[in-house]
N, C-alpha and C positions, 0 to 999 in steps of 0.2 A: 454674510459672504466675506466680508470685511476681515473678520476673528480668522475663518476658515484661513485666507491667503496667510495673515499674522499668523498664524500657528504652523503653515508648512515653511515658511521662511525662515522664522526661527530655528525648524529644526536641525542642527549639523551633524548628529552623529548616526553613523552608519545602520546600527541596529534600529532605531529609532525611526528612521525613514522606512526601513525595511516593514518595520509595525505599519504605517499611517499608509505608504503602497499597498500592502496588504487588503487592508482594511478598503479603500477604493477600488480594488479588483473588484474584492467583496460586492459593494454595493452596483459598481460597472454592471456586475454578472446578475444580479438583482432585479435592476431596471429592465436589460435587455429581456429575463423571464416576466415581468411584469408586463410587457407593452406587447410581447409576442402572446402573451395570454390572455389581458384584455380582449385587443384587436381580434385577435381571430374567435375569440367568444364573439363578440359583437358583429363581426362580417358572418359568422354560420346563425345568429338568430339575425338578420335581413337578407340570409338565403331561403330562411325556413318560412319567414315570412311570403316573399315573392316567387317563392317555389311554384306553389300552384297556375301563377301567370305563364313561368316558364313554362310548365309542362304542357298548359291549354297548349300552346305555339308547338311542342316540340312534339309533344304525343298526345295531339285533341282526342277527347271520347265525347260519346255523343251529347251526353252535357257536361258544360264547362265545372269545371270543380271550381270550388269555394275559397273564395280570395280573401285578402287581408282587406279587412274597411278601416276607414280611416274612422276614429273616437267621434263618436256622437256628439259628445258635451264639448267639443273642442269646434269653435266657430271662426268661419273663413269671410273674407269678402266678396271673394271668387265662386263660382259654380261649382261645388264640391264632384258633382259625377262629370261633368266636361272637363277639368282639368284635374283627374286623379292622378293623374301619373305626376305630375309637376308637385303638386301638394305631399303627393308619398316622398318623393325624393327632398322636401322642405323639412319633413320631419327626419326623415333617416341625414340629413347633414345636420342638422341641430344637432339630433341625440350625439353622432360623432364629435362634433363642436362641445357638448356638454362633457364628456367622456375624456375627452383630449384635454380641456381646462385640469376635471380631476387628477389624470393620471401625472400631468406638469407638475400639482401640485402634491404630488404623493414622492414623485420623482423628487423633488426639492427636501421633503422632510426624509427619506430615506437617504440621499447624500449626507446632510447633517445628521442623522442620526449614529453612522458608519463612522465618520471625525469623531461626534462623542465617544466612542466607544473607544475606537484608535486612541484618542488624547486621555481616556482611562487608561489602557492598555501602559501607554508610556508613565504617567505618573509611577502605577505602579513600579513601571520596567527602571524607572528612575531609583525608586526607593529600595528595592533590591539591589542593584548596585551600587548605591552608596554605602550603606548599611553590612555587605558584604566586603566592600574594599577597607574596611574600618577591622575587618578581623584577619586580612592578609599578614602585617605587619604593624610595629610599633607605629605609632601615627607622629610626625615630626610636626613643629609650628605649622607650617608651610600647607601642609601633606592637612593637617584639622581644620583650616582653613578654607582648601578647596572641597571639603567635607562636609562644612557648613555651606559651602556656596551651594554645592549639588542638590544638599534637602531643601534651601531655600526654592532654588529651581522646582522643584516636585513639587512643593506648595506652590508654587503663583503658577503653574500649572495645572493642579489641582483647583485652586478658586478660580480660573479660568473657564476652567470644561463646565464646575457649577453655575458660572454664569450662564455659560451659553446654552443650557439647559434651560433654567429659568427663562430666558428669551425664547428660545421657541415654542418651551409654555404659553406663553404671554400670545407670539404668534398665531398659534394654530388651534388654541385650548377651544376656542369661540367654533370656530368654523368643525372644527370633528365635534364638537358638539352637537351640531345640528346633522352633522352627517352621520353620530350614532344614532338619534332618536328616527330620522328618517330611514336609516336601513332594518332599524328593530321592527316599525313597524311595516317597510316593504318586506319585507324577508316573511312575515304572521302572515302577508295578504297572500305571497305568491305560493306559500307551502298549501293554504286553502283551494289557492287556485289551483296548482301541480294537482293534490286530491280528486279535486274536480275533475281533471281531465282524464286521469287515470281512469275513475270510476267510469266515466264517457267513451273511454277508449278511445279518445282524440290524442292521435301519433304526434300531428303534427303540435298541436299546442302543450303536448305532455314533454315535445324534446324542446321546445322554445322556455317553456317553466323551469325544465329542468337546468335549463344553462344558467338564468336568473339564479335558480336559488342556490347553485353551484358556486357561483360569482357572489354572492350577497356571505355565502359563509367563507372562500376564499381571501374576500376584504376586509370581510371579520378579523379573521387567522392574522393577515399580514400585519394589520396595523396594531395587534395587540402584540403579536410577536418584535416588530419594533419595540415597543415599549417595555418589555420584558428583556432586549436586548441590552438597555440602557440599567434598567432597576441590575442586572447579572453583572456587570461592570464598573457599576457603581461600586455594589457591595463588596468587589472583589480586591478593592483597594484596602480596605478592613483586613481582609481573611489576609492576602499576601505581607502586609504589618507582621501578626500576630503569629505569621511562621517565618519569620524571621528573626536575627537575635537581637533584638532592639535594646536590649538589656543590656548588653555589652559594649554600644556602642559611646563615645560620648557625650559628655553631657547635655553640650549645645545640640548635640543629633538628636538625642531622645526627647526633650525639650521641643525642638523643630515636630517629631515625630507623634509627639501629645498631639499636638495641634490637627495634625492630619488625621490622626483616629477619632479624635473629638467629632469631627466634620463628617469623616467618611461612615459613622455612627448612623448619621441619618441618608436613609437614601432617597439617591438622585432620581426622581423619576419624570414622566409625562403626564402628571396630571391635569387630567383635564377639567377648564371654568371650575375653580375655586372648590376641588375636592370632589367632584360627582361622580366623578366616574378612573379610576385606575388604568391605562391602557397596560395589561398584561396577559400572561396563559390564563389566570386566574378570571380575565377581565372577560377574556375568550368564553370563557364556561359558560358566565352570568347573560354574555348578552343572548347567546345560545338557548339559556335557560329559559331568558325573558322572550324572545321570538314563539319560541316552541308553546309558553303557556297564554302569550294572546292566539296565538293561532288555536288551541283548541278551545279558549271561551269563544273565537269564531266558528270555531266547524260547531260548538253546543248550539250558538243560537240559531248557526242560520239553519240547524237540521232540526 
């Protein structure tokens, strides 16, 4: 958070802000679809759940329709059938309490991830206009000077944004670690289960599956697409170089300018604990891939 403030304070010129505003609309507009999509996924599966309760009360038939139990393997202190209703409302505040931890925490790496991109965005946006004010006119003492100041600027902006990359690596590498292995293989059980219900023609637990595994390949999507925001940003410091006329510029600039292509060579990405896994579209595919074929060694055995 630190860097973050350090990198909007520093910045003074116009177009520059304009980038880095941008880019926090961005993520602003992000969140807000994020938390409205969550939440209301999660408030219609504990409607669909407590549905049948309602309806006994609001339109009884002659037998009560079939309610939500609470997990067998899951043990209480209390009288589980005397106090159901207290113990249903224990678990649906949890799961919201669980849900509300993640999505804080999702909120945090998509705000930083938006800065990355922004503080690419600028590097570049730097190295274009220095690079182009150098073929306006002849260049005076003075005038190659503040030339070399600007490219120096782009570099220590540049190994700035790669730190702060690496730090959230470091950050978050551990925990989405556990949080792909756990959704690859929630995402195998619940496509089974969806199956199942289909083939049951159970309404209600076929629209409650379906929200799951809607949400399980939604979370998928977002956090690789993060990740592929940053790898596209990275690289794009490279390609804007190389259409530029770096050739012509001086010699302390192209000098400056090695250095930056050098770097910008390898790209910046989120990978995740020590190489396992890439968060990108690419990353998208694979975990899709890996879901899709434990769920059918499950539908082989259990059929």
């Amino acid at each position: 958070m630190e860097q973050v403030r350090h990198d909007w304070n520093s910045l003074k010129e116009e177009e520059e802000l304009k980038i880095i505003h941008n880019r926090a609309n961005v993520g602003r507009s992000c969140i807000i679809a994020l938390l409205i999509w969550l939440y209301s996924t999660f408030f219609l599966i504990v409607l669909i759940l407590i549905s049948p309760n309602i309806l006994n009360i609001v339109m009884p038939l002659n037998e009560s329709r079939q309610s939500w139990q609470l997990p067998t393997t899951m043990e209480f202190f209390i009288d589980r059938e005397k106090y159901i209703e207290l113990l249903t409302l224990y678990l649906f505040v949890t799961a919201f309490i669980g849900l509300s931890t993640m999505i804080s925490k999702e909120m945090f790496l998509l705000m930083y991830v938006q800065h990355t991109c922004a503080m690419f965005q600028i590097t570049s946006y730097r190295i274009e206009r220095t690079v182009n004010k150098n073929h306006t006119k002849s260049l005076l003492s003075a005038e190659k000077f503040n030339s070399h100041k600007s490219i120096v600027e782009a570099i220590d902006s540049h190994q700035n944004v790669i730190k702060f990359v690496d730090s959230l690596k470091s950050t978050f590498s551990v925990t989405h670690l556990f949080a792909i292995s756990i959704g690859v293989a929630s995402l195998s059980i619940n496509l089974y289960l969806f199956c199942e219900s289909i083939m049951a023609k159970d309404i209600g637990s076929m629209s409650m599956l379906f929200l799951y595994v809607s949400t399980h390949f939604g979370y998928m999507f977002f956090f690789n697409y993060i990740g592929q925001l940053v790898i596209d940003h990275s690289d794009d410091i490279f390609k804007k170089i190389c259409n530029t006329r770096w050739y012509a510029a001086p010699l302390n600039t192209q000098k400056c300018l090695m250095m930056i292509t050098h770097r910008s060579m390898k790209t910046s990405t989120l990978m995740v604990c020590l190489g396992l896994f890439l968060p990108s579209l690419e990353g998208f595919t694979t975990l899709v891939s890996s879901s899709l074929s434990y769920f059918m060694v499950i539908y082989s055995v259990r059929r």
